[in-house]
C-alpha positions in Angstrom: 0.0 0.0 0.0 2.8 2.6 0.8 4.4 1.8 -2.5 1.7 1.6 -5.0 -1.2 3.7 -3.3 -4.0 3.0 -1.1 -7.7 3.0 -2.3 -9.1 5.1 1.0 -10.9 7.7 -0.6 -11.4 10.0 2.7 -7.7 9.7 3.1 -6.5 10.2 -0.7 -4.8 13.4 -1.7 -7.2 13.6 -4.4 -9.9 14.6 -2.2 -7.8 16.6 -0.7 -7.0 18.3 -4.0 -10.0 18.9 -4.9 -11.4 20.8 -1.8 -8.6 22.8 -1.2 -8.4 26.8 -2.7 -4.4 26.4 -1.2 -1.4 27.1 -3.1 1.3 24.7 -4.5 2.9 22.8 -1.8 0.8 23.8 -0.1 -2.8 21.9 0.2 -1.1 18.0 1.5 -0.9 17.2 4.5 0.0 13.2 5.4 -3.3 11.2 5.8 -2.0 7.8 7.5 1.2 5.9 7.5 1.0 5.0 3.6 0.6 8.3 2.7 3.4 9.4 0.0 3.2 13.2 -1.3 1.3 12.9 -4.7 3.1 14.0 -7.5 0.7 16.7 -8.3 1.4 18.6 -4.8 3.7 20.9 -6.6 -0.1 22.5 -8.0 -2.4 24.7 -6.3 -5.3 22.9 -5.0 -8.9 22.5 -7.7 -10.4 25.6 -6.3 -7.8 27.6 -6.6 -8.4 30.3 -9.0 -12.1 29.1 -9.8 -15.1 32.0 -9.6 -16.2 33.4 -6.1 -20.0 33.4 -6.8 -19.5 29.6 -8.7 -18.3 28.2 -5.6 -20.6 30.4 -3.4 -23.4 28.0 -5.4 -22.0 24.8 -4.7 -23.1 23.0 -1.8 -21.5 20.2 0.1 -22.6 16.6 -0.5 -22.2 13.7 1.5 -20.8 10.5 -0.4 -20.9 6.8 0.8 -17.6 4.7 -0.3 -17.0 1.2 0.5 -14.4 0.6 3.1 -11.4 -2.0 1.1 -12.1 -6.0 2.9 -8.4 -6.5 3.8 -7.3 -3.3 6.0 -7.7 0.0 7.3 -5.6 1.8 10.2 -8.8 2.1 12.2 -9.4 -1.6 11.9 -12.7 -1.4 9.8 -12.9 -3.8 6.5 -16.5 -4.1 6.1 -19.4 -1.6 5.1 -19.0 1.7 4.6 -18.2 5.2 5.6 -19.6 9.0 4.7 -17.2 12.0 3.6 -19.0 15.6 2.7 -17.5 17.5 0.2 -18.1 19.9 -2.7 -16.5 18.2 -5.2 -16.1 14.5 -5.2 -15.4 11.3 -7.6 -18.2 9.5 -8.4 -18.7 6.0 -7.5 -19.4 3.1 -9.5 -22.8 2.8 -8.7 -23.1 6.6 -9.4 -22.2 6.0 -12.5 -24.0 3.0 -13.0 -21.9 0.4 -12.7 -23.8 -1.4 -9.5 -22.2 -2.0 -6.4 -18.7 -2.0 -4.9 -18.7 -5.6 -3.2 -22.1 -6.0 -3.3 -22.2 -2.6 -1.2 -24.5 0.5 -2.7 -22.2 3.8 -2.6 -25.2 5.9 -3.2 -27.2 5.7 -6.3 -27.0 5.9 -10.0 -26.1 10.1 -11.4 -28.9 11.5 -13.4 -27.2 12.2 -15.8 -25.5 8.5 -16.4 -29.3 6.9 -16.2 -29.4 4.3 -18.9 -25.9 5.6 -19.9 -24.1 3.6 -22.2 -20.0 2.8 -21.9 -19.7 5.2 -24.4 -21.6 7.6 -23.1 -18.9 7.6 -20.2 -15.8 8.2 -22.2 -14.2 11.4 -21.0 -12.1 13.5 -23.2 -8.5 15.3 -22.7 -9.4 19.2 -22.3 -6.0 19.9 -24.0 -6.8 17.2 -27.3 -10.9 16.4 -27.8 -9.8 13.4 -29.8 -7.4 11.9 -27.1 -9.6 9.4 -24.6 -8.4 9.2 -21.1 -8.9 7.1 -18.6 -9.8 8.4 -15.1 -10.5 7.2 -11.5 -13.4 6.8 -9.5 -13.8 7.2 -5.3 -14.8 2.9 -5.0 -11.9 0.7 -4.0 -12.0 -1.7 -6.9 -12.7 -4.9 -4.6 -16.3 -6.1 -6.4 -15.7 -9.7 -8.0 -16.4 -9.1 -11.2 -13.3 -6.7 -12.0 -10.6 -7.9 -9.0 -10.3 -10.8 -6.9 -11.7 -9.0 -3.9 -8.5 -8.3 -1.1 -6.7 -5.3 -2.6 -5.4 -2.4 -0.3 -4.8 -0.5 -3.6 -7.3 -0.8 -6.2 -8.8 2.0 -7.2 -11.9 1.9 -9.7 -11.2 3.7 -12.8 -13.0 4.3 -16.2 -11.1 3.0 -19.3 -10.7 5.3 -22.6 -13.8 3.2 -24.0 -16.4 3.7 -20.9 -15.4 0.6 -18.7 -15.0 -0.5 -15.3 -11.4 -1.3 -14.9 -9.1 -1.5 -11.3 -5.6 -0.4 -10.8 -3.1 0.4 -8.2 -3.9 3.7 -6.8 0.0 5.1 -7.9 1.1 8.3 -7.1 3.0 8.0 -10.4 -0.2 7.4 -12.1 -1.7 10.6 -14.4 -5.1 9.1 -14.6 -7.7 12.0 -15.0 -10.3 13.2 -12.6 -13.8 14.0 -13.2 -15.6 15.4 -9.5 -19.1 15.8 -9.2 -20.5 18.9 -7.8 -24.4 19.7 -6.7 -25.2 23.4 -7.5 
């Protein structure tokens, strides 16, 4: 876990990240033991930069995530447990891909209803014809993508819409896509 990531979303760096307005270097702070400084803490934090009255309209949200079956420094492995942000990344089952371990982490987005794979592909904002792949908050346990036991799994969303896990690297430039509720 301290080498190739851990897949505790209320402890990762890119929740952090995303709810911080800080400067470079200056938005991380060490979550657990396997914590390792992402290589992305040399930028400010999300908010940084973004409009006043835009974040004056977004409201906090609380997300359910699946705690990982094998281990966590507190010594829960089962069920679940609730973070409240502004910006977040979406679950599987908010995106529609059922449930992490047979565990609901909310339910399905509005606007991924009926969605399609391809109607979850994500584009570069720097090349519209480049795919990317990016992650999601679940810890890629669930049976039918992982043999369930992984400390550092993280779901992610391949460049053609699917449900994919992968070590949760801090070498890894996997894209982010965070919900907000206006």
């Amino acid at each position: 876990r301290r080498a190739y990531g851990s897949n505790h979303w209320g402890e990762s760096a890119a929740r952090q990240w995303l709810n911080s307005d800080a400067a470079a270097n200056a938005w991380w702070t060490k979550q657990t033991i396997f914590d390792l400084k992402p290589n992305y803490a040399n930028q400010p934090g999300f908010l940084n930069g973004l409009d006043a009255d835009f974040l004056a309209a977004v409201g906090p949200v609380d997300s359910v995530t699946a705690y990982n079956t094998v281990y966590d420094v507190n010594g829960t492995i089962t069920g679940t447990y609730t973070t409240r942000d502004r910006f977040w990344l979406p679950s599987r089952v908010e995106m529609g891909y059922g449930p992490e371990n047979s565990i609901s982490e909310g339910s399905v987005l509005p606007y991924y209803v009926g969605a399609s794979e391809t109607d979850k592909i994500k584009y570069d904002i720097t090349n519209e014809a480049t795919a990317r792949y990016w992650w999601l908050r679940s810890p890629g346990l669930n049976s039918d993508i992982i043999v369930s036991g992984s400390l550092r799994n993280a779901a992610y969303v391949t460049s053609d819409g699917n449900l994919r896990p992968l070590g949760a690297s801090i070498s890894n430039d996997y894209a982010v896509r965070p919900a907000f509720c206006l």
